[in-house]
C-alpha positions in Angstrom: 2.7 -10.6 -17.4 -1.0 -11.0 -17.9 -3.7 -8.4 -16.4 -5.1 -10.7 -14.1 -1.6 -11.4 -12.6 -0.7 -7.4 -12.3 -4.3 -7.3 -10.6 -3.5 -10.3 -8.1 0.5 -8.7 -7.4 -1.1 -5.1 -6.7 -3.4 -6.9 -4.1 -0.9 -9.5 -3.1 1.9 -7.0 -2.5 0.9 -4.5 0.2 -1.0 -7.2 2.0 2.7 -8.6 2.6 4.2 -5.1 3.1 2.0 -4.2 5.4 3.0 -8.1 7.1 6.3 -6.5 7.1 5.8 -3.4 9.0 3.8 -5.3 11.5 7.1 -7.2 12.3 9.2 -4.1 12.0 6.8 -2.8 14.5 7.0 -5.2 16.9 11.0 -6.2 16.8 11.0 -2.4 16.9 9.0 -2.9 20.6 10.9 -6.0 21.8 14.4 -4.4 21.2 13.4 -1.0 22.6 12.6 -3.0 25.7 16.5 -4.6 25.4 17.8 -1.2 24.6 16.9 0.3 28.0 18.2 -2.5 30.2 21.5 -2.1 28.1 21.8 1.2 27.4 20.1 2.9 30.9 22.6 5.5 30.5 20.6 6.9 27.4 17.9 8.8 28.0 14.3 7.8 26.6 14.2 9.1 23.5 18.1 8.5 22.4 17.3 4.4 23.8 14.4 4.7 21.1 16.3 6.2 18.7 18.9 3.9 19.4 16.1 1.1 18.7 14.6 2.6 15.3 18.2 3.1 14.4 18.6 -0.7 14.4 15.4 -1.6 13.0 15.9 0.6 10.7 19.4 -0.6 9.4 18.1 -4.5 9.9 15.6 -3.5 7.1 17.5 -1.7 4.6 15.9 1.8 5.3 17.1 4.7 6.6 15.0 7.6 7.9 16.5 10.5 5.8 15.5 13.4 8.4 18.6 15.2 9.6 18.3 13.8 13.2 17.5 10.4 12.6 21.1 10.9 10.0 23.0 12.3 12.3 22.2 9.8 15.4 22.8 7.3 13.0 26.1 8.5 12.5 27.4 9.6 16.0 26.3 5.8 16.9 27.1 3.7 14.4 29.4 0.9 16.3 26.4 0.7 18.7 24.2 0.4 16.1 26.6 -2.7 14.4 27.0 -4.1 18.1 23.1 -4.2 17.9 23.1 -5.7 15.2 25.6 -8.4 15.7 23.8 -9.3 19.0 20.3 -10.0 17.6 20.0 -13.5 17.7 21.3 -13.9 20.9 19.4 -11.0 22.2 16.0 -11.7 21.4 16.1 -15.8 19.8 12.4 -16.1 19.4 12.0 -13.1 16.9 14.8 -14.8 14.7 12.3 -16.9 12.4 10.0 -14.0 12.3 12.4 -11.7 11.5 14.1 -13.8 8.8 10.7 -14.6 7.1 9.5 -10.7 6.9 13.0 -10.0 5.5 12.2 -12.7 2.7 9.3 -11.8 2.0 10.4 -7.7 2.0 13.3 -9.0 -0.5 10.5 -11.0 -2.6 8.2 -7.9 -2.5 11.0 -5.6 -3.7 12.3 -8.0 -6.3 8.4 -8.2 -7.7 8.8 -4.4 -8.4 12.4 -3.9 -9.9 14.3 -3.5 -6.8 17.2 -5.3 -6.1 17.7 -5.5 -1.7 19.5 -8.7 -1.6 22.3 -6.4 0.5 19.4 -6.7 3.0 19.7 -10.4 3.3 23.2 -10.7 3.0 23.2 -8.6 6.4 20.8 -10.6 7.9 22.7 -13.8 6.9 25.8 -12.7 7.9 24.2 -11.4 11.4 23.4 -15.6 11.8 19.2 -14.3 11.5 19.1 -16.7 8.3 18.7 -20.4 9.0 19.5 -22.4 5.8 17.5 -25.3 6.5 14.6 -22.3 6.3 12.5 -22.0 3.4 10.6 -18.8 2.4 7.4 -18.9 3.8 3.9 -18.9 1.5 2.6 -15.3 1.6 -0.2 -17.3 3.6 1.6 -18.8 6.0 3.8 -15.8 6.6 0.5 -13.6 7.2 -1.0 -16.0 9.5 2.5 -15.7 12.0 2.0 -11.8 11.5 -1.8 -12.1 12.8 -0.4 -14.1 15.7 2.6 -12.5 17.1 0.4 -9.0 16.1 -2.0 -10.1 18.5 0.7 -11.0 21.3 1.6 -7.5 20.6 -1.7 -5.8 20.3 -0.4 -4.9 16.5 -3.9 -6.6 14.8 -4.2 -6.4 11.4 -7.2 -7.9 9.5 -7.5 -11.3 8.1 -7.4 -11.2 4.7 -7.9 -14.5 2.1 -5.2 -15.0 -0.1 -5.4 -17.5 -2.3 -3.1 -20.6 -3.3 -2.7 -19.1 -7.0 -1.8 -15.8 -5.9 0.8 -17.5 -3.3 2.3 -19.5 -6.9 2.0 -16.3 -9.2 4.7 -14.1 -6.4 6.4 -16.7 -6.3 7.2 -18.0 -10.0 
């Protein structure tokens, strides 16, 4: 790989990340807000941890302080309930949440790290429509800037251009 590539990747790359979080951020809010009107037994902070748990898991990361660990574990079928209610649960974050985990698979794949388990999951949870292509890190970044502005989760514009989109992608 040339210089000039490396140099467009490293720029490229945690522009999309930081895409990525932005939509982990805000399914994290919109599920929270699903969490308490099913789980209103919990208390506050066990229905957030309930919701990070989930997120969390959707993702392919795992928070590896003790308590996060050992909520996860004390609540794993609700966790995979969760899970296997998403796309009925909240329908409109299904696209969004299917392109940030492309893109988060592309990302990883870019750097030597294989998380195709991740969209397995998804898959398999019915997030991934297969008449769905992966997004241009363009177009992916401009439905971040608009659902992070529904959710008051703004990130700056930032240009990317049409030969950085073709580099990732080759």
């Amino acid at each position: 790989m040339s210089t000039k590539t490396e140099n467009k990747d490293s720029r490229l790359l945690p522009i999309l990340r930081e895409g990525v979080a932005v939509v982990q951020m805000f399914f994290f809010k919109e599920f929270k807000s699903v969490i308490i009107k099913k789980h209103p037994d919990l208390d506050t902070t066990a229905q957030s941890m309930l919701a990070g748990a989930v997120t969390n898991e959707l993702f392919g990361t795992h928070n590896a302080e003790e308590k996060f660990q050992t909520f996860r574990n004390a609540h794993q079928g609700t966790i995979e309930q969760e899970l296997m209610s998403l796309s009925t649960e909240l329908p409109d974050l299904t696209d969004p949440l299917a392109d940030a985990l492309r893109i988060q698979t592309l990302c990883d794949n870019q750097e030597g790290i294989d998380s195709s388990h991740v969209l397995k999951q998804a898959d398999s949870l019915g997030l991934l429509r297969k008449d769905r292509d992966l997004p241009l890190p363009s177009a992916f970044m401009e439905t971040v800037r608009m659902l992070g502005a529904q959710h008051k989760l703004i990130i700056p514009p930032v240009e990317i251009d049409s030969a950085e989109e073709q580099d990732l992608l080759q």
